[in-house]
VOGU-3710 file (C-alpha; in Angstrom, 3 decimals, decimal comma):
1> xxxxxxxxxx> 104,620/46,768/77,922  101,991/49,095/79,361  98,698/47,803/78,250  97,021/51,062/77,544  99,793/51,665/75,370  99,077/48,329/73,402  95,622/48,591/73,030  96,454/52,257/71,283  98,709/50,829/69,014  95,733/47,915/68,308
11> xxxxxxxxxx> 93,259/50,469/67,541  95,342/52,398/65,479  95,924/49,321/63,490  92,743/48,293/63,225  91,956/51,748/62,118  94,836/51,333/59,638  93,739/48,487/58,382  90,264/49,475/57,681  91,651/53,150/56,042  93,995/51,015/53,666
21> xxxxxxxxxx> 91,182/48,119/52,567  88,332/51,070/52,218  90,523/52,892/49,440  92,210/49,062/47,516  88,418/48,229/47,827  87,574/51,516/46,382  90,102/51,073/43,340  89,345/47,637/42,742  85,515/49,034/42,106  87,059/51,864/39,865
31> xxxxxxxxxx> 88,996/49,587/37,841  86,030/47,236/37,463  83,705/49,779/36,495  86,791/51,151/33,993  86,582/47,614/32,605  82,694/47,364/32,250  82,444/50,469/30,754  85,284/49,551/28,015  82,985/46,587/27,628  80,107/48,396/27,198
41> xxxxxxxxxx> 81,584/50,627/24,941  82,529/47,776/22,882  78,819/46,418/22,726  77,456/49,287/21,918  80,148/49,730/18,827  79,550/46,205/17,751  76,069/46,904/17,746  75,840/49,566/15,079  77,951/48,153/13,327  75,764/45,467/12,993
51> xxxxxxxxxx> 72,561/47,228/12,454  74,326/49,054/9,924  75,243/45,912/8,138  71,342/44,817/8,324  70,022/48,173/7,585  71,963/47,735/4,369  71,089/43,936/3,721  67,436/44,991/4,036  68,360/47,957/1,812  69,863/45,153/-1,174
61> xxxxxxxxxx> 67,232/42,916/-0,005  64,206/45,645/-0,774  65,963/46,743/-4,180  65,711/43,369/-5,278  62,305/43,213/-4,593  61,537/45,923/-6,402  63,452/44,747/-9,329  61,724/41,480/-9,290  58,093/43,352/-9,161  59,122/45,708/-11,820
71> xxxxxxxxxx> 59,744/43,384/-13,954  56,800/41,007/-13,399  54,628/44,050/-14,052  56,846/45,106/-17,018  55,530/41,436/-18,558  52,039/41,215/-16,851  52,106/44,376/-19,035  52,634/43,159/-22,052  50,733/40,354/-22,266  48,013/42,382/-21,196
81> xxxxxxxxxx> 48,910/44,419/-24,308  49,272/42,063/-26,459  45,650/40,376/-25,626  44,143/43,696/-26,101  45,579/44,372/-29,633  44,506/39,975/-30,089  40,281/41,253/-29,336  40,934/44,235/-31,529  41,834/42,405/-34,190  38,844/39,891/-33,614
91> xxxxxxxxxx> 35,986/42,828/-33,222  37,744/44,550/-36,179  36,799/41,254/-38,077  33,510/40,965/-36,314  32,820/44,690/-37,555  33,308/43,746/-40,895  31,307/40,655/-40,808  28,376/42,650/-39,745  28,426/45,014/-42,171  28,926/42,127/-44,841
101> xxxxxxxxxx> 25,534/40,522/-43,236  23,779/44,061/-43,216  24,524/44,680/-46,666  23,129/41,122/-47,524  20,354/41,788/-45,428  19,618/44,981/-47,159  19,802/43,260/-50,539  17,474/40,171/-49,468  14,684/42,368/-48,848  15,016/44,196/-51,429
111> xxxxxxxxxx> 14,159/40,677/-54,018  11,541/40,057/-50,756  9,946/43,559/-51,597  10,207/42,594/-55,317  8,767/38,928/-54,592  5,702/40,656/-52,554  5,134/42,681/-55,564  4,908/39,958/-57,943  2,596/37,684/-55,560  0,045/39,947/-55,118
121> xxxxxxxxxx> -1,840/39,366/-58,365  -1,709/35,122/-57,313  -2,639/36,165/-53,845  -5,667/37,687/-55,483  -6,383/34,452/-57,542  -5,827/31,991/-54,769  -8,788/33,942/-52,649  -11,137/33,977/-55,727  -10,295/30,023/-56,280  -10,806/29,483/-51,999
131> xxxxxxxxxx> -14,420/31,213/-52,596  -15,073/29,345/-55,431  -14,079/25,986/-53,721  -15,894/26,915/-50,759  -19,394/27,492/-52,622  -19,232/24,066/-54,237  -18,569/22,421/-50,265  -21,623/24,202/-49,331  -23,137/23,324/-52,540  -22,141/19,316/-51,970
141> xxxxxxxxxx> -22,686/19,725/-48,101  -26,201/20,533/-48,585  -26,620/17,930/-51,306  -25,031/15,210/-49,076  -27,643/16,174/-46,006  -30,456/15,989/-48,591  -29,483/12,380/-49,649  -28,153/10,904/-46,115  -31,619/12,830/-44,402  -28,810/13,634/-41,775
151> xxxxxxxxxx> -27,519/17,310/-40,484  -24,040/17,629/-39,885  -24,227/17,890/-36,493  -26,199/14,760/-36,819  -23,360/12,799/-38,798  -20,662/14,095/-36,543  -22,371/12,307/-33,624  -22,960/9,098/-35,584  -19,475/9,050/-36,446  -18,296/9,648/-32,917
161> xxxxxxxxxx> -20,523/7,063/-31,920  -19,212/4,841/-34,122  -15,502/5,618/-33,332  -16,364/5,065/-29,962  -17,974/1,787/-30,310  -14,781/1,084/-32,483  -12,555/2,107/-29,751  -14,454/0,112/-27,181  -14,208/-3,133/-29,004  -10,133/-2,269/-29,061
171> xxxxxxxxxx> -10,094/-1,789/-25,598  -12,576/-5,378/-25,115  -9,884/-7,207/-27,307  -7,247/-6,074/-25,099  -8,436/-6,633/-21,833  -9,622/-10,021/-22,890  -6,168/-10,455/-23,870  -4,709/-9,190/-21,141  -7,248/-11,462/-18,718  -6,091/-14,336/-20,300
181> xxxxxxxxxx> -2,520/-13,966/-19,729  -3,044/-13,124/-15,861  -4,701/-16,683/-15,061  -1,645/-17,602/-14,473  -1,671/-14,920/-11,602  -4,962/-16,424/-10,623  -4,305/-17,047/-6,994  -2,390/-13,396/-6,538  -5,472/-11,663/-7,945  -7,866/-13,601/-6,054
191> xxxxxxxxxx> -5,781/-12,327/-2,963  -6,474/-9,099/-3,915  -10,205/-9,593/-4,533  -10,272/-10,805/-0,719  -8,378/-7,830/0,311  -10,910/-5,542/-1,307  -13,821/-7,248/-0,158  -12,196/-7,329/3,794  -11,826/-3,664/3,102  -15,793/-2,896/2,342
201> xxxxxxxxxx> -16,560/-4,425/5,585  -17,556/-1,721/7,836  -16,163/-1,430/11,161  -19,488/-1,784/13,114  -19,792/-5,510/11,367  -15,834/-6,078/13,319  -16,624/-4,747/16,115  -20,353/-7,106/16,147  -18,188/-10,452/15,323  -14,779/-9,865/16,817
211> xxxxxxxxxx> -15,499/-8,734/20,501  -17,311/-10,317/23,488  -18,680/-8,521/26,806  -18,441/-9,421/30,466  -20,391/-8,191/32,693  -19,162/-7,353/36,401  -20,122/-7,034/39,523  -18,696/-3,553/40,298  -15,727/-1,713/38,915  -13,963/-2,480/41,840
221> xxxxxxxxxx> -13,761/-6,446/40,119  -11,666/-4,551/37,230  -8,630/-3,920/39,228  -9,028/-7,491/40,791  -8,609/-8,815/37,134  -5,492/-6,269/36,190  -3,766/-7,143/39,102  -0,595/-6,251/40,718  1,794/-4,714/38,236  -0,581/-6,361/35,372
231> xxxxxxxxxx> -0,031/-9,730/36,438  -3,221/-11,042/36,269  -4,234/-9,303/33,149  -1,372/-10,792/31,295  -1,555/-14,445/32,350  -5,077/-13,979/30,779  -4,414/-12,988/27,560  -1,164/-14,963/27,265  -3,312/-18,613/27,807  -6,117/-17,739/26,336
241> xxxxxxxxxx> -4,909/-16,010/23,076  -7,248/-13,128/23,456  -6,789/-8,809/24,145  -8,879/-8,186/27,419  -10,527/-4,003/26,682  -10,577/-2,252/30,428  -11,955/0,849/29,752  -14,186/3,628/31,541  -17,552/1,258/30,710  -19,197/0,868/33,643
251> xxxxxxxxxx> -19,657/-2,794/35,657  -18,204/-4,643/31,812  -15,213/-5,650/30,210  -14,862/-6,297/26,314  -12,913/-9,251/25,116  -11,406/-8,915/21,376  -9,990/-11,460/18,744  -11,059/-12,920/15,825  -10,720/-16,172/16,715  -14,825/-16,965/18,278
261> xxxxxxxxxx> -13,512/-20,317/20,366  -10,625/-18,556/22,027  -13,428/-15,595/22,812  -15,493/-18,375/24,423  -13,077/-19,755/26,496  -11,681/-16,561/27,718  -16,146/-15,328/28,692  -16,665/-18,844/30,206  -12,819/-18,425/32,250  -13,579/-14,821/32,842
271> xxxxxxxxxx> -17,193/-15,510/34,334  -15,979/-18,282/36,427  -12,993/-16,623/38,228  -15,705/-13,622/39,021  -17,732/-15,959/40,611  -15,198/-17,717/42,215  -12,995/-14,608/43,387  -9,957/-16,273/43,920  -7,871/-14,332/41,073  -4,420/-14,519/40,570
281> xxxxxxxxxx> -1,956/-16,390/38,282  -2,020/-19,933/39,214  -6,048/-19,873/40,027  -6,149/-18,636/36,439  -4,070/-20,964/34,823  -6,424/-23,808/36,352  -9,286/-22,155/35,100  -8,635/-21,881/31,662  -6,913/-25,364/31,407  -10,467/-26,740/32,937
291> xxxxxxxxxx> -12,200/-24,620/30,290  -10,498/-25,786/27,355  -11,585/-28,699/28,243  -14,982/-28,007/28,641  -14,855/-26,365/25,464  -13,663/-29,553/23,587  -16,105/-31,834/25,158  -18,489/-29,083/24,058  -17,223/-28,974/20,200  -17,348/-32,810/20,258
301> xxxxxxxxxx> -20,641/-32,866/21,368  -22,003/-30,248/18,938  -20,497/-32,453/16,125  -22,099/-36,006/17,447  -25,359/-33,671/17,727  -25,337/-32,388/14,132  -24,416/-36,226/12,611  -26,914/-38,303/14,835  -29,666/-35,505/13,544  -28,468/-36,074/10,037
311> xxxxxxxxxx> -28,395/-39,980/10,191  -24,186/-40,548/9,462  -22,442/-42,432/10,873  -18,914/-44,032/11,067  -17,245/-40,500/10,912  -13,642/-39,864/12,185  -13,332/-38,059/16,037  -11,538/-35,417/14,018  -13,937/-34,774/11,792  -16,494/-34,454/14,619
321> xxxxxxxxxx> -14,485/-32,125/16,514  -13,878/-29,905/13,365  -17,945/-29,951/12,639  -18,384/-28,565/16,476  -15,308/-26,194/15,671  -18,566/-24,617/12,754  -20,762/-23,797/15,764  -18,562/-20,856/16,455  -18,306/-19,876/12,703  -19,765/-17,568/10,876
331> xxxxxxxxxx> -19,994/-16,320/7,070  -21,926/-13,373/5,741  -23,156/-13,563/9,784  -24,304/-17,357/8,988  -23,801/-20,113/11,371  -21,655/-21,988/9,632  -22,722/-25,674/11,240  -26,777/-24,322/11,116  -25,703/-23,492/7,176  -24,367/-27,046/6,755
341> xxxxxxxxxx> -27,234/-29,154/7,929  -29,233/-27,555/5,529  -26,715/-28,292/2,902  -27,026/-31,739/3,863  -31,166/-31,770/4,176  -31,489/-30,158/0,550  -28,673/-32,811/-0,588  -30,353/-35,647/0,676  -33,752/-34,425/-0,804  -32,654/-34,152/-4,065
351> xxxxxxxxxx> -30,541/-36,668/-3,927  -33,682/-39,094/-3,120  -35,658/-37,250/-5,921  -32,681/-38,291/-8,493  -32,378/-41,591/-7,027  -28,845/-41,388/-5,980  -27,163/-42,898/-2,565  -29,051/-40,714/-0,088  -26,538/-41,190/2,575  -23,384/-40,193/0,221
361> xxxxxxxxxx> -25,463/-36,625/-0,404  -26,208/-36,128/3,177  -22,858/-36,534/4,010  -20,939/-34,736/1,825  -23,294/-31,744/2,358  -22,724/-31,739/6,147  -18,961/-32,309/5,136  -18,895/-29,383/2,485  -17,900/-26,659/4,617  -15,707/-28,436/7,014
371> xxxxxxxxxx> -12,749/-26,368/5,379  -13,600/-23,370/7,216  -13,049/-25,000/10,451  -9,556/-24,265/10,124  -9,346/-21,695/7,234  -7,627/-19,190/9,508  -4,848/-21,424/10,242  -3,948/-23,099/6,603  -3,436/-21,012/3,494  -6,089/-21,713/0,430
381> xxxxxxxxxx> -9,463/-21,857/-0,476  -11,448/-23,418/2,241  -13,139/-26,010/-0,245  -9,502/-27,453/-1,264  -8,229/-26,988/2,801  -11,784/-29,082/3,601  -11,520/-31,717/0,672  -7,643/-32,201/2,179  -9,068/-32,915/5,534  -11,608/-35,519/4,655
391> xxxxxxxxxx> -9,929/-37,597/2,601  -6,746/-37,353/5,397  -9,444/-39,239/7,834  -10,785/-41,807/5,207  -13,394/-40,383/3,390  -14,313/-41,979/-0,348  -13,233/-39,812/-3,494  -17,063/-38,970/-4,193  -17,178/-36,957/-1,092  -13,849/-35,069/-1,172
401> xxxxxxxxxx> -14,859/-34,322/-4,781  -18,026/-32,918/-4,171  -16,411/-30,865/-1,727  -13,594/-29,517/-3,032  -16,035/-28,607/-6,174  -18,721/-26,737/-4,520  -17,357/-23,039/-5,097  -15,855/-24,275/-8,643  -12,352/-24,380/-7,236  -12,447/-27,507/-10,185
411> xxxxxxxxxx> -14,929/-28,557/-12,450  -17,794/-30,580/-11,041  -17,465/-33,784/-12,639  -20,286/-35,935/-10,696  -24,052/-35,346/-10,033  -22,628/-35,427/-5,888  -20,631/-32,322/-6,682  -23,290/-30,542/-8,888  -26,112/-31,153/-5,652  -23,521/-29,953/-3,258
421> xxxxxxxxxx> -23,278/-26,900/-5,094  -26,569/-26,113/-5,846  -27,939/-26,943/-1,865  -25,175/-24,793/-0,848  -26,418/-21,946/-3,233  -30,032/-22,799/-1,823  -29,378/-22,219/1,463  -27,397/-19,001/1,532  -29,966/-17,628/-0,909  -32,363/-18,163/1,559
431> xxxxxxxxxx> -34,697/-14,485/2,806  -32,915/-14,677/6,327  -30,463/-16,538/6,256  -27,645/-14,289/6,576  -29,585/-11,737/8,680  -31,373/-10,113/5,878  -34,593/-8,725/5,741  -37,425/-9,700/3,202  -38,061/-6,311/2,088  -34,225/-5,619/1,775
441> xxxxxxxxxx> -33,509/-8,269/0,565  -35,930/-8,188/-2,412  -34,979/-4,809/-2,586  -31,114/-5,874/-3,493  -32,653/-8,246/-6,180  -34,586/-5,811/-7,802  -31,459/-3,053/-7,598  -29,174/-5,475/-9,282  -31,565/-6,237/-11,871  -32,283/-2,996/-12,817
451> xxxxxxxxxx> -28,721/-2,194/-12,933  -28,481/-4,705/-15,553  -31,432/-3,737/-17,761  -30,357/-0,101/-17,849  -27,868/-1,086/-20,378  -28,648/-1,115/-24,174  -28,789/-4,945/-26,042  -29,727/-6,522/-22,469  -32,366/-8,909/-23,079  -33,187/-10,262/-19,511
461> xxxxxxxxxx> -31,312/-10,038/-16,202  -31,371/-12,334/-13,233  -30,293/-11,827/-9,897  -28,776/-15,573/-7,804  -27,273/-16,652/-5,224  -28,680/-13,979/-2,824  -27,531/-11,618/-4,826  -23,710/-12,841/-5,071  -24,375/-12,863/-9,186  -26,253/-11,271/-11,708
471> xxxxxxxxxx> -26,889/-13,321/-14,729  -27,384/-10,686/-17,866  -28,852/-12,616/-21,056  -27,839/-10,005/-24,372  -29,264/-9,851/-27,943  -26,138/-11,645/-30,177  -26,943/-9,790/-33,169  -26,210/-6,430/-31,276  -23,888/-7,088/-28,798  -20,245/-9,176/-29,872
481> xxxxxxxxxx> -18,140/-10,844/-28,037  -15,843/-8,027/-27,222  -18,765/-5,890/-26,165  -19,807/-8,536/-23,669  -16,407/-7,856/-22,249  -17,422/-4,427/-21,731  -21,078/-4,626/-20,573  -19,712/-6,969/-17,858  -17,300/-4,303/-16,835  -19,770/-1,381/-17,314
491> xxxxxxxxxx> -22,462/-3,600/-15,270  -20,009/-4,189/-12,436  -19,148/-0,533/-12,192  -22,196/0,751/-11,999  -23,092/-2,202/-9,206  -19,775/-0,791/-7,599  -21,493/3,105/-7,589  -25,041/2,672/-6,500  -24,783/-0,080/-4,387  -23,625/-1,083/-0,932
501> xxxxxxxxxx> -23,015/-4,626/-0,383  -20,590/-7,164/1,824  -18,459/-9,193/-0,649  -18,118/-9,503/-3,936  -20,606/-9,470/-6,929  -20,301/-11,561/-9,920  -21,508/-10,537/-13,450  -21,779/-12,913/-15,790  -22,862/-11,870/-19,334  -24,120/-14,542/-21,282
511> xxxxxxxxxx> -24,537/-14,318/-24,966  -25,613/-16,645/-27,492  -27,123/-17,263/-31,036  -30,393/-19,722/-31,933  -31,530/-20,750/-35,058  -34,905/-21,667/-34,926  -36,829/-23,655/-37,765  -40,416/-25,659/-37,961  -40,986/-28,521/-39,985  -44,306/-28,735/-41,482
//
């Protein structure tokens, strides 16, 4: 076959072919969209129908609603109704009460009118009777004030007087009572007492007794002793016990405690490293170990001094070291050791006048305050804490009696125990002795006593015991028992007002009744 001829016939077949598959493709696409649009059609029909089936379910739905509301108003309604017409009825009855109580009101003053009426003729009476009575009360007044020689005024202040006497005495009873059921309490008020009495110190007197200075060479020597990071500073205060006070003072440093020994040591360690100038922890350490030793060959010693110049002997090392402990003691700024060889001279004098063991008396005053050696460390009274000690390290009975008495912690029961007490009392009472001066001193006497005989019944006062107690002698026959009660309080207020003082004050009021005859 020609092939021109065949590839004619190809092309028109090809041609063909495409002619015929453009128009079955074409109706394919028209029966298709036919078919989707029948669908559609559908949809769309199903669709209203349905929202015409809701739109008429909401429409039931809403009718209902309405219903329901209508007829919870309908009854909201007539319960509402039927409340109102219930508070109606009760101010309808309320009306009618009132007008029941107005007419009853109206009627009751109406008999009050009447009643008026009829009391005014005994109204008049009553006021002629009230002058009649009142003329006869002038009438007796003036008669009483003619007998008694008194004014009324005059009788209204001796009757206050009285009442008040009256209710003074009440009050004495009472207290007296109440004293007497607080010994008991004895030790808890005494506590309190103390507190007080630590509280009137002022702080000038702390300051005085509680810190040390230490001079330096320059202030450059103050960081020396801080050290590194505090180092130094520290290992200080942690072996000696003490609080080292680095402030802006020039060329010093102030060491604070309470405890005077452990304030020694610390000066004495302090000075030595500043002369030495090797500071640091372990120099430190060696320091204040060699000074604490010092300082107990130094206590000893103070102790062997204070019995060889009192003329005892055979007393126990402890003992000794305890007496040296005194030389850094004070009380009411007293040296304590100073205070007790006196005790012990005055004991042993009157002890030789009375013609008791001289020796016994000596020693027990030297002993007497030995209690205060470690007061700070053991709870009590430094007279039971002392008589503990001694008779611990073999001393007789006599002597831990006498000591344990002195300040009436128990009753005296030997002549030992009432010379302790009264050399103690000697020797604090002494013009100087704790720091006072003569004139001020006297002064403080003269105040106290004055104090006392400001107050009516007083017959003579006495000031003791450098001024630690005021002895106040009263007339029996005016003042009573209870009154004492209250004098003693008065006195000790009025001490309390007008006059400053370290310690306590005792006020003793002391009354009794003599009967004095003469046979002739």
């Amino acid at each position: 076959m020609d092939p021109i001829l065949t590839f004619v016939i190809i092309i028109i077949g090809a041609v063909t072919g495409i002619v015929v598959g453009f128009f079955l493709r074409k109706k394919l696409v028209e029966s298709k969209l036919a078919t989707a649009d029948e669908a559609a059609k559908k949809i769309f029909s199903d669709a209203k129908k349905e929202a015409d089936n809701l739109k008429k379910e909401a429409r039931l739905q809403a009718k209902e609603e309405l219903y329901k509301l209508k007829a919870e108003f309908e009854k909201e309604s007539k319960n509402k109704k039927y409340e109102i017409q219930k508070m109606e009825k009760r101010l309808n009855q309320k009306e009618e009460n009132l007008e029941k109580r107005v007419n009853l009101l109206d009627q009751k003053d109406i008999s009050v009118a009447k009643r008026e009426k009829a009391l005014e003729p005994q109204e008049m009476r009553v006021k002629e009777m009230e002058e009649k009575y009142t003329a006869a009360l002038d009438e007796q007044k003036n008669l009483l004030e003619k007998i008694s020689g008194m004014t009324s005024s005059e009788a209204k202040k001796l009757l206050m007087q009285n009442i008040e006497n009256e209710a003074k005495l009440d009050s004495a009873r009472t207290v007296r009572r109440i004293e007497e059921e607080t010994k008991e309490n004895a030790d808890k008020i005494s506590r309190n007492i103390i507190a007080m009495a630590i509280q009137r110190y002022s702080a000038d007197y702390v300051a005085e007794k509680t810190v040390s200075l230490v001079n330096l060479p320059n202030d450059e020597m103050k960081g020396r002793i801080i050290g590194r990071e505090g180092r130094n500073i520290r290992t200080i205060e942690q072996l000696t016990g003490v609080d080292l006070i680095i402030d802006d003072t020039p060329e010093a440093i102030l060491i604070s405690s309470f405890d005077s020994i452990k304030r020694e040591v610390a000066r004495i360690s302090l000075e030595k490293l500043i002369t030495d100038g090797r500071i640091h922890p372990a120099r430190i350490e060696e320091i204040v170990e060699k000074v604490k030793q010092e300082m107990e060959i130094t206590l000893r010693e103070a102790g062997e001094r204070v019995t060889f110049d009192v003329g005892i002997h055979k007393i126990n090392p402890e003992v000794i070291r305890l007496l040296g402990r005194l030389k850094y003691r004070t009380s009411y700024d007293q040296n304590v050791l100073q205070h007790s060889l006196e005790v012990s001279y005055l004991c042993g004098m009157m002890a030789s006048e009375l013609g008791i063991n001289v020796k016994s008396a000596k020693r027990a005053g030297l002993l007497h305050d030995i209690g205060k050696a470690v007061d700070h460390e053991v709870e009590g009274s430094h007279a039971l804490i002392g008589s503990d000690l001694v008779k611990k390290y073999g001393e007789n009975d006599d002597i831990v009696h006498a000591i344990s008495a002195h300040h009436d912690d128990i009753k005296p029961q030997t002549v030992l125990a009432v010379l302790v007490q009264a050399a103690d009392a000697l020797s604090a009472a002494r013009p100087g002795a704790r720091r006072e001066m003569l004139m001020t001193y006297v002064k403080h006497l003269k105040d106290l006593e004055n104090i006392a005989n400001s107050f009516n019944g007083v017959n003579k006062a006495y000031a003791v015991q450098a001024g630690r107690e005021v002895r106040v002698i009263v007339e029996s026959k005016d003042i009573s028992d209870d009154a004492s009660v209250v004098m003693s309080k008065d006195i000790a207020r009025k001490v309390e007002e007008s006059l400053t003082y370290p310690g306590q004050i005792k006020v003793t009021v002391i009354r009794e009744t003599r009967s004095i005859e003469y046979a002739k």
